[in-house]
Phi, psi and omega in degrees: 000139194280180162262354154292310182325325186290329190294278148034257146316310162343290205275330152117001163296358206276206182269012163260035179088166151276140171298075190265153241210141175224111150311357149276156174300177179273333237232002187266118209236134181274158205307178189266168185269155189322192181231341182244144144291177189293127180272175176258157186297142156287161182303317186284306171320331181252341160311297148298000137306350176076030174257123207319160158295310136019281158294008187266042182249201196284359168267015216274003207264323207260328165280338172290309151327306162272344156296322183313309160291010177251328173298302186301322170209059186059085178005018161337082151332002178238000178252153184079035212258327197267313132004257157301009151287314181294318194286315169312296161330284186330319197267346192265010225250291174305333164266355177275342130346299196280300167321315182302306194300283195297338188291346171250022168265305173312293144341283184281011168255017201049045162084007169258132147349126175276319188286000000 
């Protein structure tokens, strides 16, 4: 056997084929998915967070966190990042919402304009 042929076999080229290697376990079932969505702030919750009326929506459960954590550590951009990213997702999530609802407002008016 040459030493490319063993080189070969290493890597998994050889004359048996390639090798393939599976890193799960045999018994590996992926985790179950939540069970609850996520919940929305009650009223007294963003009230003691001190949060603007503005800002009082279905993303305020996800914004109170991340004022805390902007609080905590001075308003670094680069820390609280995981934070803003669910609360930014959230919001675009809800205008993509919002956007659906009027296009079937539109939709049942027959393609007309409110404006």
């Amino acid at each position: 056997m040459a030493i490319t042929d063993t080189v070969k076999d290493a890597v998994g080229l050889g004359d048996s084929g390639p090798k393939t290697r599976s890193f799960l376990p045999v018994s590996y079932s992926p985790p179950p998915p939540p069970l609850t969505a996520p919940s929305e702030a009650t009223r007294a919750e963003m009230s003691a967070a001190r949060l603007p009326l503005a800002y009082r929506d279905t993303c305020a459960h996800l914004l109170i966190p991340l004022n805390k954590c902007r609080y905590e550590n001075y308003y670094m951009p680069f820390r609280c990042v995981d934070e803003r990213h669910g609360y930014e997702k959230c919001q675009y999530e809800e205008f993509l919402l919002r956007v659906k609802k009027m296009d079937e407002m539109r939709e049942a008016k027959g393609g007309e304009r409110s404006n």
